[in-house]
N, C-alpha and C positions, 0 to 999 in steps of 0.2 A: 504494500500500500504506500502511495507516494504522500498523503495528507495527514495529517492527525485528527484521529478520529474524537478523541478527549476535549475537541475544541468543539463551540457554535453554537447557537442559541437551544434551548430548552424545547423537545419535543413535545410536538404539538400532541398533548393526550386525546383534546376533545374531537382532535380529526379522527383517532382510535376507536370510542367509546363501545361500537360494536363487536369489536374484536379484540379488546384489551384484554389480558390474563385478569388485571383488575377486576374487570364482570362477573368471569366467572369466580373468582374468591368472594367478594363481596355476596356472592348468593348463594352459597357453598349448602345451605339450610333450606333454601327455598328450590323451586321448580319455574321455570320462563324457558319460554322461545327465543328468547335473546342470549339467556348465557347458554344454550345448546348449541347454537348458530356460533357464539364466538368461540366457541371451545373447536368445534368441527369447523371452523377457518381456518385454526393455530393448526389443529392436525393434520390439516389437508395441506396447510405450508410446512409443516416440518416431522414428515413421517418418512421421509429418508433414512435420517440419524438415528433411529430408531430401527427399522431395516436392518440398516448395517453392524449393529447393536447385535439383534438378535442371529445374524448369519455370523457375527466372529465367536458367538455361541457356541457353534457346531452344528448349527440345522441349516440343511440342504434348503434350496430355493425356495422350494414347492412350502416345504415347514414352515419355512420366514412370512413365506405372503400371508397365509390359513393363522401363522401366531398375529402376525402383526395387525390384518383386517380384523382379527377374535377380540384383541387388545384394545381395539379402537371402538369395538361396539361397547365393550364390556365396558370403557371407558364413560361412553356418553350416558349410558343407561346409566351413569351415576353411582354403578356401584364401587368408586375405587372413591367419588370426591371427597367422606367425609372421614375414610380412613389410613391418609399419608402425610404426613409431614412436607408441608408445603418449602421448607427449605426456605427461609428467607423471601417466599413469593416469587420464585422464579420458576417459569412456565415450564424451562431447561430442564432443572432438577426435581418436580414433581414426574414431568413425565418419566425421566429414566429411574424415578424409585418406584412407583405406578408398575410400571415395565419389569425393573427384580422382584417384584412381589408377586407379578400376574404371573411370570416365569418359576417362580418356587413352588405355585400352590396350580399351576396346571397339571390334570394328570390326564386328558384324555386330548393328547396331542393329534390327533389321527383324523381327526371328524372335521368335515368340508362345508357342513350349516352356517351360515351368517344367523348374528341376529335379525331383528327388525325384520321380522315376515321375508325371510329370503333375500330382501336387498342390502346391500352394504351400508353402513349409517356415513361413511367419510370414503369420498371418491378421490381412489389410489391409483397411480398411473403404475404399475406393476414392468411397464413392456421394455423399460429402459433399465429399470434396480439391477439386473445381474450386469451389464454392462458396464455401470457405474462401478459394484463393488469389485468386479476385477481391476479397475483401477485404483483401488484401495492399497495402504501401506503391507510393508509384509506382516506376516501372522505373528510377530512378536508384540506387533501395536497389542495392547490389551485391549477388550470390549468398550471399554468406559473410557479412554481417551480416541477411541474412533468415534465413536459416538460425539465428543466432544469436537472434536475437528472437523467433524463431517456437518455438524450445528452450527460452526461458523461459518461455512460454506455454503450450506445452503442459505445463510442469514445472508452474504455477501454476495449470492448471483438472486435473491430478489432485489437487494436493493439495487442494482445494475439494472436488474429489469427494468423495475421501478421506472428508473434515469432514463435507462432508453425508450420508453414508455413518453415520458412527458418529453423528451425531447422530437423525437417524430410525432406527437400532437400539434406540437407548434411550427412544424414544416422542418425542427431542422437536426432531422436524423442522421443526412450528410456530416453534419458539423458535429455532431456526438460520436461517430465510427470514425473522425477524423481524430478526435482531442484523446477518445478512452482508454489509449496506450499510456496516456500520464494518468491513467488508475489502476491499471492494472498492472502496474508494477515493472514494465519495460524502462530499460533505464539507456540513458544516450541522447532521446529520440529530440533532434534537434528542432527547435522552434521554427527557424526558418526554412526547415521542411516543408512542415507542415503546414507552413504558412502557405509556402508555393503550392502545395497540393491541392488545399481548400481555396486558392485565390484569392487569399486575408493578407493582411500586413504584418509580419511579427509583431508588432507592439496587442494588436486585436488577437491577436492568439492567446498571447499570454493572459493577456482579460480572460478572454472565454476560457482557459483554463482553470484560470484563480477561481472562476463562477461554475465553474463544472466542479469540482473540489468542493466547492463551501455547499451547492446543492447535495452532491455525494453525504458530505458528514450531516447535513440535516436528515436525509433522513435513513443516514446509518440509525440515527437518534430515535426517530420512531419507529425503525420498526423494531428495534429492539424497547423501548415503550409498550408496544403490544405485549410483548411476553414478560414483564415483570409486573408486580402488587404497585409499585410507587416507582412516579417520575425519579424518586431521588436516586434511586436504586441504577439506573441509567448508566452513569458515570463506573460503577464499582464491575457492572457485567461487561462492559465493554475492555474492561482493562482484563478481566477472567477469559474473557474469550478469547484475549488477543494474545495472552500467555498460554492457552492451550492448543493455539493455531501454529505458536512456535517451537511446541515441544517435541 
């Protein structure tokens, strides 16, 4: 990462509110279609880490999917919310103790049923996971630091999304696939390149740069907002994450 991510204004919670880990803590006692909906958003964005989790396990493909769809029903149907230690309120560390618990007390690993009347409660894209974890560290990584790595990663290509998302809304997708190499961590890549490439001035590059950056760490900011209890909490995950992406 070429920016710091520890700098820049305070995530916007209330742009969240539907999808904030917040929601579902806050009604951890009660039942809504709200905190259902934002629990099954966080899952549906970060059931990767989770995957990968359970394949450095020892379960073959086919096991991982059947645990990890069984995990995610069993999840929503609320039966895991009011007896885990939330860990400081972090979305991260409830789900992968959720995860050792559901893993300790399954015994009948075999069985192909979904909840919810035969449909799946969280829509998992399955078709890409073994491709991905062959690209995984070697087998000495242990469970719970893949797990970890594989959570900043996936947190790091939505927000990229995100970026290129709002930047081809406003026409200027060119000028985002031109600047993204100063965030993705390519190192060298001369301004006056890129300036000639895009048909900008050097000095306009570096602006769009500087503004590419400070948009990046905004909302590096929220979307890690979404998965903790408190904006304050913000600052403390992002430095955990960023020490488990270099371990």
């Amino acid at each position: 990462m070429s920016s710091d991510p520890h700098s820049g204004p305070a995530p916007d919670v209330a742009r969240f509110a539907t999808t904030n880990w917040s929601v579902v803590v806050a009604a951890r006692e009660g039942d809504s279609v709200q905190v259902r909906e934002a629990l099954s958003t966080l899952c549906s964005a970060y059931w990767y880490p989770l995957y990968a989790y359970i394949r450095r396990h020892g379960h073959n493909a086919d096991e991982a999917q059947d645990l990890t769809q069984e995990f995610f029903a069993r999840l929503l149907e609320r039966d895991f919310l009011g007896t885990v230690d939330r860990d400081k309120g972090r979305f991260r560390s409830f789900l992968l103790a959720c995860c050792k618990h559901f893993l300790a007390n399954e015994r009948d690993r075999t069985r192909a049923q979904k909840r919810g009347g035969g449909q799946p409660p969280v829509s998992l894209d399955f078709g890409t996971a073994e491709d991905r974890y062959s690209l995984e560290p070697a087998h000495n990584v242990t469970a719970d630091k893949l797990f970890e790595r594989r959570w900043v990663l996936t947190l790091l290509d939505h927000v990229l999304g995100r970026l290129h998302d709002e930047y081809v809304s406003k026409g200027k997708g060119e000028l985002f696939e031109g600047l993204r190499s100063f965030l993705v961590g390519e190192k060298g890549t001369p301004h006056s390149r890129v300036a000639v490439e895009l048909g900008m001035s050097e000095g306009a590059v570096k602006v769009a740069v500087h503004r590419l950056r400070q948009r990046y760490r905004e909302l590096l900011r929220e979307e890690i907002a979404r998965t903790v209890d408190n904006p304050e909490q913000v600052d403390e995950e992002i430095r955990e994450l960023f020490v488990a992406l270099g371990a």
